[in-house]
N, C-alpha and C positions, 0 to 999 in steps of 0.2 A: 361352479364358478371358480377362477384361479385364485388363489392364496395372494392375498396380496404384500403380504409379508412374507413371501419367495423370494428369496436372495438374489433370484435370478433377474430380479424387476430392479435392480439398486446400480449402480456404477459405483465404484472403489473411489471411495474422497480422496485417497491419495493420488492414486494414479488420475484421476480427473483434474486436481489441481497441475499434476505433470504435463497434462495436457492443452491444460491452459498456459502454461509456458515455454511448451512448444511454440502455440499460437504467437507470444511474444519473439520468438527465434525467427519465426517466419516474417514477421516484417523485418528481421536482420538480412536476410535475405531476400527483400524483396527490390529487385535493382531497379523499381522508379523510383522509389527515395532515396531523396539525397545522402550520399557518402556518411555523414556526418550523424546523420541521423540515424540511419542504418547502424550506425556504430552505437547510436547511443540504446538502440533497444539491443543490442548486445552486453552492454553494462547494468541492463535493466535485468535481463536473462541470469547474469553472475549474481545480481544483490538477493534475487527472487531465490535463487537456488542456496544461499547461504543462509538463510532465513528458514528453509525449508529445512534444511540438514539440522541447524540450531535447535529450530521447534520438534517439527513433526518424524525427521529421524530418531531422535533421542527422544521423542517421548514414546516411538514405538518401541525400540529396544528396551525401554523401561518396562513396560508390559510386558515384554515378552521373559525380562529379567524375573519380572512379578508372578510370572505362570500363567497369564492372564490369555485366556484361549480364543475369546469374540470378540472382536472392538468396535465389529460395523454393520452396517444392515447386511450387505452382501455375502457378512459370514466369512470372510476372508481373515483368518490368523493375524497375529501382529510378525510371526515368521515370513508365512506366505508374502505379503506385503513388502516386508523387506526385501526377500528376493525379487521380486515383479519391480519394484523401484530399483534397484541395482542395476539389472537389466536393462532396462530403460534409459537410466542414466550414460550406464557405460556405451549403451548404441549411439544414443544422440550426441555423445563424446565425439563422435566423428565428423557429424554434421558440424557442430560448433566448431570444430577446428578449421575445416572447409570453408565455412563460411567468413570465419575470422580470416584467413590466408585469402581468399576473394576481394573482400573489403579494405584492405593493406594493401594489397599490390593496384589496386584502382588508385586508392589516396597518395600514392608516393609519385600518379600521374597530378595529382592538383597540391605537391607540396609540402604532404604531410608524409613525415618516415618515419618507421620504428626499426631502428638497426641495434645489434650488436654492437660492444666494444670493438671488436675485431672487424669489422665491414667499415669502419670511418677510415676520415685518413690521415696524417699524422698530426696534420695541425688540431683537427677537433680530440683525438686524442690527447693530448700536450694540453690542452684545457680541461678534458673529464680529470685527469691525472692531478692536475692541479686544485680542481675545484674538490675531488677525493681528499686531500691533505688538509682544506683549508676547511671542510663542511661532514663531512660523512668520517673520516678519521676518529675524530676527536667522542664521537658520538655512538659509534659503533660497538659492538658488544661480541669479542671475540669470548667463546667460552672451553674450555676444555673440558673432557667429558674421559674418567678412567678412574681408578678407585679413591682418589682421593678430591675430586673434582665431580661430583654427580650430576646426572643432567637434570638440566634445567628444566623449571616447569614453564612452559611454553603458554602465553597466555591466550583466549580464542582472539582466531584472525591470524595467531603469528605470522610473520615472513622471516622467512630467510636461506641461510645456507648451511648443505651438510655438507661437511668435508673431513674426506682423509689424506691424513698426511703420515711423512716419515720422517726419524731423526735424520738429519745429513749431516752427524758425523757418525750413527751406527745405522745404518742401514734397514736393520733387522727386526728394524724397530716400527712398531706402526700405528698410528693414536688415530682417535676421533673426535673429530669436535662443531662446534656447534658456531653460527654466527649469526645473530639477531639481529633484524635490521630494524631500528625503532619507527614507531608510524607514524612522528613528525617530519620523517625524510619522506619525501616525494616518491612516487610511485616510477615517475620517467624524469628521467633529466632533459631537459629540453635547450636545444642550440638555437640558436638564432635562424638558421635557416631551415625551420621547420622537424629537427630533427627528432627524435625520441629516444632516448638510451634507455632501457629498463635497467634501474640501480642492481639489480643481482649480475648485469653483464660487466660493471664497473668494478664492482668488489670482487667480486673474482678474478679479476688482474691484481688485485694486491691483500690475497689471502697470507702469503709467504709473508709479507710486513707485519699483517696481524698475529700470525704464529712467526718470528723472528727462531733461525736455528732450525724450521721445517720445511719441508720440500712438500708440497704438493703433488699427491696422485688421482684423487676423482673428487668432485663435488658435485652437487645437486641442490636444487632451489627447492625450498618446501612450504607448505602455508596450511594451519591447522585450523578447523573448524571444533567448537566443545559445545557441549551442553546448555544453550544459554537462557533455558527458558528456570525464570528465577519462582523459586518453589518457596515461600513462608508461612509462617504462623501468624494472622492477624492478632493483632492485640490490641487494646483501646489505641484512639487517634494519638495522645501524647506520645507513646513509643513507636508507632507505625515509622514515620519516618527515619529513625534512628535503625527499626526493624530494616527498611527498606535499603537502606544505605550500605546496610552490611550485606545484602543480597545479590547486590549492584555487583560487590567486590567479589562473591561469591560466582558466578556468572563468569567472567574470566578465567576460574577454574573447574568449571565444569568439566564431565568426563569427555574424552575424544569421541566423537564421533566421525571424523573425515580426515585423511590426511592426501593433502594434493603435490605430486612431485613432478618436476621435468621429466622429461620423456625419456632422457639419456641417464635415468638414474639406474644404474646395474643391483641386483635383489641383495649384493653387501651391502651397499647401503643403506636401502630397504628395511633388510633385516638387522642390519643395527639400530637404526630408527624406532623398530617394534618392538623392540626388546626391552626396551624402557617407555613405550605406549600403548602398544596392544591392540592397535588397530587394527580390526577386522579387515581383513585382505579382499572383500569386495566392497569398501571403502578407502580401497587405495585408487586413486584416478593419476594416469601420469599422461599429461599433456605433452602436445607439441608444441604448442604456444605456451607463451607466458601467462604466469599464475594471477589470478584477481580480475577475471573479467571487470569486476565493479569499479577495478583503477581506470578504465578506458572514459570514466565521468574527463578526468582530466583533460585528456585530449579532445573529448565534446566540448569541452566549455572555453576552448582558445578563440577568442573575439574574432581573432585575424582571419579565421576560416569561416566564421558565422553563414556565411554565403552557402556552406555545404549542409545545412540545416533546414529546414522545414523555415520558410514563409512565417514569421512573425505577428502573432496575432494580438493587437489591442483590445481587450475587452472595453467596452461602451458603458455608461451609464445611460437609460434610455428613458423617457415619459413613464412617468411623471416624475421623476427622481432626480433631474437634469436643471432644475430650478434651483432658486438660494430658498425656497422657502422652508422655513423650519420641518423638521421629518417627521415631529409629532402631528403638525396641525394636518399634515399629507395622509399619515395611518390614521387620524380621524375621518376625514372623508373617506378612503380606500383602503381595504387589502393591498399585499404588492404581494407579486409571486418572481422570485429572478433565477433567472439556468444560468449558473456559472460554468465555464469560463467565458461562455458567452458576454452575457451582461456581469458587469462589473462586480467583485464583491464589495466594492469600498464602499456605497451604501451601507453596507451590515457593520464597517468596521467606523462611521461616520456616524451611523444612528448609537454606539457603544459610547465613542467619543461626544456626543451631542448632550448624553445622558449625562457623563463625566463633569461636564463644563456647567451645562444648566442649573440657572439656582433655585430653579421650579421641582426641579430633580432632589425626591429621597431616600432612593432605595435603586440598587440594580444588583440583579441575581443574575448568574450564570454557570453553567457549565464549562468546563472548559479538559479535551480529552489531550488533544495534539494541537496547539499553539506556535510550537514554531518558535527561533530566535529571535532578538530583537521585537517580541509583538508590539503590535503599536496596541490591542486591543488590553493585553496585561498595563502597557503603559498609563492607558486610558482609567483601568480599572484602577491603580495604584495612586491618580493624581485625584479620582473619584474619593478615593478613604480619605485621604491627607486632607482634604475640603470639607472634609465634617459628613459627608454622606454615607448611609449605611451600605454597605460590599457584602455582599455573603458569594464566594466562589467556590462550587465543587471543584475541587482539581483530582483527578485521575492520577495517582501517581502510580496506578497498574498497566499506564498501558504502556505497552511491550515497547522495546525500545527507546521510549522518549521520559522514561522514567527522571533521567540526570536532570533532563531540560526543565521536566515539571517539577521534579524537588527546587530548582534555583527559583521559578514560578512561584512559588508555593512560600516561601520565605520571605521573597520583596515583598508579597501581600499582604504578610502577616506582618513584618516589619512596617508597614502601610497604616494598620490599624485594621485592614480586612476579616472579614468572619472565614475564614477558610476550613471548608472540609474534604477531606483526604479521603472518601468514599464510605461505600457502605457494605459494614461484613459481612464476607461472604459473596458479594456481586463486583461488580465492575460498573463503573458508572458511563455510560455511552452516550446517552442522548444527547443530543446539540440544542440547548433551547438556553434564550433569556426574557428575562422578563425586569421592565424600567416604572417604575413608580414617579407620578410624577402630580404637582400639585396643580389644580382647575377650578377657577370660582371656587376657591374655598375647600372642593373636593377634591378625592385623589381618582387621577386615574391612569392605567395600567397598559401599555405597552410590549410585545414579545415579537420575538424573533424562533423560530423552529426551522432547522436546517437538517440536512440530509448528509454532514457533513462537518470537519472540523471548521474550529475558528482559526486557522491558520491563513494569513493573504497568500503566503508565498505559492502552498500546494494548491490556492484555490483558482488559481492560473491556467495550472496542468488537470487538475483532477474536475470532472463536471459532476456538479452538484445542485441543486435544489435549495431556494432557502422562500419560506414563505413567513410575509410579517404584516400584523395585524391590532387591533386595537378591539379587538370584540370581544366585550364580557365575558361570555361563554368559555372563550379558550384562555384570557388572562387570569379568569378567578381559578381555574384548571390548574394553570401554571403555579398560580399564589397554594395550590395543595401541594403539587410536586413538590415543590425548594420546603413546604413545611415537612413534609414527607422526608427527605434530605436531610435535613437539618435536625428533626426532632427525632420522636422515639412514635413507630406507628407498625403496627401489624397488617394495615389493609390497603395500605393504598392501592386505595383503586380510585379513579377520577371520571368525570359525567364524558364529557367534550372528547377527551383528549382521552386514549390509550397506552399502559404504561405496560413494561412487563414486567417482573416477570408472571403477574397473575393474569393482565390482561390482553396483548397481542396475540399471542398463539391461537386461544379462543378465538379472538372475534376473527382473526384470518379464518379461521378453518370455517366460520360461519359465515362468511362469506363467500366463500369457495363452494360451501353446500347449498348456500340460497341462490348460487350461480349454476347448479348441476339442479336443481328442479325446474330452470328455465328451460332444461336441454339443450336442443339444434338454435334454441332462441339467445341462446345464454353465449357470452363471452371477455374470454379474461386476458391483461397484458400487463403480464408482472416482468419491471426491470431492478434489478439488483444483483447484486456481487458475488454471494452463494447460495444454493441452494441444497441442504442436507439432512433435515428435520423432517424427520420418517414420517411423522401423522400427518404434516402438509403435501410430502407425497403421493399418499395413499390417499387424501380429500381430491389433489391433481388429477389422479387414476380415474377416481370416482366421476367427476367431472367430467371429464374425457370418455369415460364410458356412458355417459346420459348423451353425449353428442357437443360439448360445451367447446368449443374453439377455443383454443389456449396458446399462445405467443407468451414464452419468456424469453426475454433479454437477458443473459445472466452472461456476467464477463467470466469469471471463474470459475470453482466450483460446481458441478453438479450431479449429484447422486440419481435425479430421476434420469429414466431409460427412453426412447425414445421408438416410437415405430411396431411397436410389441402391441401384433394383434390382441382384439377385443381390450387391452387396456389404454394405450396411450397412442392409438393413431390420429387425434385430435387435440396433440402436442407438438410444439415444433418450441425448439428453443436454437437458438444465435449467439454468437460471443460477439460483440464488437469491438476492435484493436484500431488505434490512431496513433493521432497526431494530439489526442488527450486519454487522460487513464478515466475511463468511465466508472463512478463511483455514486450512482444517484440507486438511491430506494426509493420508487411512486410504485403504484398498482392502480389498475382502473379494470373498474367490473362494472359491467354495461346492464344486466338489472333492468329493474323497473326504469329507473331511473340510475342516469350515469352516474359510480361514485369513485371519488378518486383518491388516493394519500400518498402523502409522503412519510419516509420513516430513518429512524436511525437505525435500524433493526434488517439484519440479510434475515434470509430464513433459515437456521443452524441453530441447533439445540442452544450453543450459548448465547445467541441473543436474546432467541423466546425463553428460556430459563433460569439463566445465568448472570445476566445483565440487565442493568437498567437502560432502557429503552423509551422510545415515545412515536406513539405513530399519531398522526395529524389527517384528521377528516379538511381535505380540500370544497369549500362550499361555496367558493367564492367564483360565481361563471367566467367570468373571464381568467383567472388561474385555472378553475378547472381545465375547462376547452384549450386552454395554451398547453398544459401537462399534454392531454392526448392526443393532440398533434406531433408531437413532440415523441411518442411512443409509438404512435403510427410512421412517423418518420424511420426510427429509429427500424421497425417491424419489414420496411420497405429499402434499408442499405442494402443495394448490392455492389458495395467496394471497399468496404469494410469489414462487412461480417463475418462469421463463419457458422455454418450450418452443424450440430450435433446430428451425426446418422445412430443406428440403433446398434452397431456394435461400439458406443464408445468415441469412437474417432469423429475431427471436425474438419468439414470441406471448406472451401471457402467459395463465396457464394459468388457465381459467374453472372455477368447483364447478358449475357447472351444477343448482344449489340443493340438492346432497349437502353433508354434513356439511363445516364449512371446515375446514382442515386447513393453521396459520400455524404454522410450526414454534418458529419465537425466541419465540409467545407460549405456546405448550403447554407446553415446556421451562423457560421460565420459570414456569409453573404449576406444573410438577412438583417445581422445586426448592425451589418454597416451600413445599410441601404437605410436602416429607421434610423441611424444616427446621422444622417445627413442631409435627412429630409426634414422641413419644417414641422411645427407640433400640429398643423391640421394635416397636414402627408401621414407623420407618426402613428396620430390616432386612427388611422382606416387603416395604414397596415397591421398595428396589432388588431385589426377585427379580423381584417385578410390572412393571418396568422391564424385565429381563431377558426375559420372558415375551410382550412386549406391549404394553406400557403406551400406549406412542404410536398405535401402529395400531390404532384402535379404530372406524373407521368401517367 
């Protein structure tokens, strides 16, 4: 029987995540979407790739600095890897550029330009000139670079410009220097008539003013990516934040790993650059277009062009949530289960606020990882303490990039009167759950919300999520262990209802998977989620698939298993799905005895099952359930959307072959408008007709 921990059986998590952003590229180039949009999974492409360089570049070269020889199942080097990424990068270097040059010259037919200093004409000139004197002048950061002048440490993200120059009054003389362009200036200068100047074509018409007495010979645009994934010593919660703050600062200086140049930069300058960075030379990328794909957000978000954007879509509040009636008395009667962006999320941020305001209300716990500015739900929770109710908030101050947003979080609350906890050592705190206390005849009873997903309104627009909320003992006294768990001092938690990790998810998946592989050819599984990389759930996968077990995953990103590999996994079929939203839900449903279904905060990757705190949610409620796997059979049947994993690695995208099309985010969106517009006895038979079918209909 084959080894199943064969290297040969694993896909490369890096190069798989690559691939998954390719898949993002590809709707850059996909010319039925609109100009605009098109554009904007191009600035989706830059931010994913700067993220990646951050992290997962510089944590491989740290390995590799470390001596460290295996990092992965596929047995692939932290060397090897890097070259294969390199490779990679630097090919698709050309598609992007292609594609970007595509996109430009379409938009400059509907209005939108990006030109040059030099391609306007004198009058818009005569204004950049002026607006330079009176706005970027003053701001700007000429720096000299020779032995009494050292260079500057370049913070991550830098922009700017290299430049050489010479004396003009000795000729023979020839200096280098540096020009930082701060990242309060705008990425384009924008004209009135649609135009786009990128700031490095403006500043280099008036380099000679910055250095007064030099003449100008070559310069080059640059933009540095470091190390920013922040490495500390946990210490008790009093010092964490102080810890955290200095880590922040730390992060900015982290080591180089990527330096990006114009196209026209000649290897002097190159190598004057290097010489004071040290930039690996298959981390030099020098574009043909302008640097920061993730500056093109800018130009996606010009109101006046809206029209070159994807179809606007109002998420619904639907039955039974559509009434004034109070939200408690509603989770007394029913479970609710809601698919955002679909269905609204302001329920989940209304039943937070309901809590807040009520004076039946004693208690509201929550998690809270990515919140987002402005929350109204932080608001909620902040006017909740002031009113004499007890707060207890996990706040996250580990998670990757939103660390600044959750320290200002984390403060109001406490300045609030709130209980706030800053995590637990040694994990990461992720689950999405709350839970609201609240007073009844005399007794107390218990309210929660479990989501698939942050409490953020803004991302929960874009991103499609799961949130299921309920009133039923079982899973609220569950909940009332977690926050003690949280909050106290406990060795086991482990809870009845509700599955936590990092002792309990990975288990009981993998026991699921197994009692789904002794059903055989009867048995079958449709797991959607984000990544997939946790070696013993692939090899339970394998197992599965070798008993005859039908298996459909959904997995937008990541994925380590292999696909197509006689006698192991040719009763696997996994799809990525890319739109007009960022699919982000964790459900699973295994067909069994009986259907069971969950939702989770949990991908399937070592750090979620062991690293983090997590919670997965047994779905029991029939109508939630039945709606989940419609929803996954939908999802299993896109053909205009998805893209097909073949067994060497690569993803197709999946043809109708002139059958009925089958786009999930616009059906769904169809459906939700159809129940929103219908009366509440229309409403109710289409959520059964939903229950029944509604999607699979071809």
């Amino acid at each position: 029987m084959l080894n199943l921990k064969n290297p040969y059986l694993y896909n490369n998590r890096e190069i798989s995540w690559l691939q998954f952003n390719t898949r993002v590229l590809k709707q850059a180039q996909d010319e039925s979407l609109p100009l605009l949009e098109r554009l904007k999974f191009l600035a989706i492409y830059g931010t994913n790739l700067d993220e990646f360089y951050m992290i997962r570049i510089a944590g491989l070269k740290k390995l590799f600095a470390a001596g460290i020889i295996v990092s992965s199942a596929d047995r692939l080097t932290p060397l090897q890897q890097l070259r294969e990424i390199r490779k990679y990068l630097h090919q698709e270097q050309q598609v992007v550029e292609h594609c970007m040059s595509g996109i430009l010259k379409k938009l400059d037919h509907e209005g939108i330009r990006v030109k040059s200093y030099n391609e306007l004409n004198q009058h818009e000139k005569n204004y950049l000139n002026r607006y330079f004197k009176e706005n970027i002048y003053p701001v700007i950061i000429p720096i000299a670079v020779d032995a009494t002048h050292p260079f500057p440490h370049l913070n991550n993200l830098s922009f700017g410009l290299i430049v050489k120059l010479k004396d003009s009054d000795n000729e023979s003389i020839e200096r280098f220097g540096i020009i930082r362009v701060p990242r309060p200036l705008t990425r384009f200068l924008e004209l009135e008539n649609g135009t786009y100047v990128p700031i490095e074509s403006l500043v280099a018409q008036h380099i000679e003013e910055l250095f007064p007495g030099y003449t100008l010979l070559k310069y080059a645009s640059f933009r540095v990516t470091r190390n920013a994934d922040i490495e500390i010593e946990e210490e008790e919660a009093d010092d964490f934040m102080e810890i955290l703050e200095e880590g922040l600062k730390l992060r900015r200086k982290g080591a180089m790993v990527r330096l990006e140049v114009g196209s026209d930069t000649d290897e002097e300058i190159i190598n004057f650059f290097n010489r004071h960075t040290n930039v690996y030379k298959d981390d030099i990328y020098k574009f043909h277009t302008f640097l920061n794909l993730s500056s093109l957000w800018q130009i996606v978000s010009n109101k006046n062009f809206a029209h070159l954007l994807a179809a606007p879509f109002k998420p619904r509040i639907l039955p039974p949530l559509d009434n004034v009636e109070n939200i408690f008395v509603t989770l007394e009667k029913q479970d609710i289960f809601l698919y955002h962006p679909y269905e609204s999320f302001d329920p989940v941020v209304k039943f937070i606020q309901s809590a807040s305001k009520d004076p039946d209300v004693v208690s509201i716990k929550m998690t809270l990882y990515r919140s987002g500015t402005n929350s109204p739900i932080v608001q909620a929770l902040i006017a909740a303490s002031e009113s004499g109710k007890q707060v207890t908030v996990m706040v996250e101050l580990k998670a990757r990039f939103d660390e600044e947003n959750n320290l200002i979080w984390a403060k109001a609350l406490e300045q609030s009167g709130a209980h706030v906890i800053y995590g637990i050592q040694g994990f990461k705190v992720h689950a999405k759950a709350t839970l609201v206390t609240r007073k009844k005849n005399g007794k107390l009873k218990q309210y929660a919300h479990l989501g698939t997903g942050n409490y953020n309104p803004a991302t929960s627009k874009v991103y499609t999520d799961m949130s299921y909320m309920t009133s039923k003992d079982e899973v609220t006294n569950d909940l009332t262990r977690f926050f003690h768990f949280l909050t106290g001092f406990s060795k086991k938690g482990k809870l009845d209802e509700l599955y936590m990790s990092p002792s309990q998810i990975k288990p009981k998946l993998l026991s699921l998977i197994q009692n789904e592989a002794r059903k055989g050819v009867n048995g079958q599984i449709i797991a959607k989620l984000n990544s997939l990389v946790d070696e013993d759930v692939i090899r339970a996968l394998y197992k599965a698939s070798q008993a005859g077990v039908k298996i459909d995953l959904i997995i937008r990103g990541i994925c380590c298993l292999k696909v197509g590999i006689e006698g192991v996994s040719e009763n696997i079929r996994v799809i990525s799905i890319l739109g007009k939203y960022l699919e982000h839900t964790r459900t699973f449903y295994f067909k069994n005895d009986e259907a069971q279904v969950y939702i989770s905060s949990a991908d399937w990757m070592p750090r979620n099952l062991v690293r983090r705190i997590e919670l997965l949610t047994a779905i029991k409620d029939e109508k939630s359930k039945n709606k989940i796997i419609q929803i996954l059979k939908l999802q299993c049947s896109d053909n205009a959307l998805a893209h097909e994993l073949q067994s060497d690695g690569s993803y197709i995208k999946i043809k109708n072959d002139g059958i009925k099309t089958i786009n999930n985010h616009k059906l769904l969106e169809d459906y939700v408008n159809r129940v929103s517009r219908a009366t509440k006895k229309e409403s109710a038979s289409f959520i059964e007709e939903l229950a029944s079918n509604i999607f699979v209909e071809n």
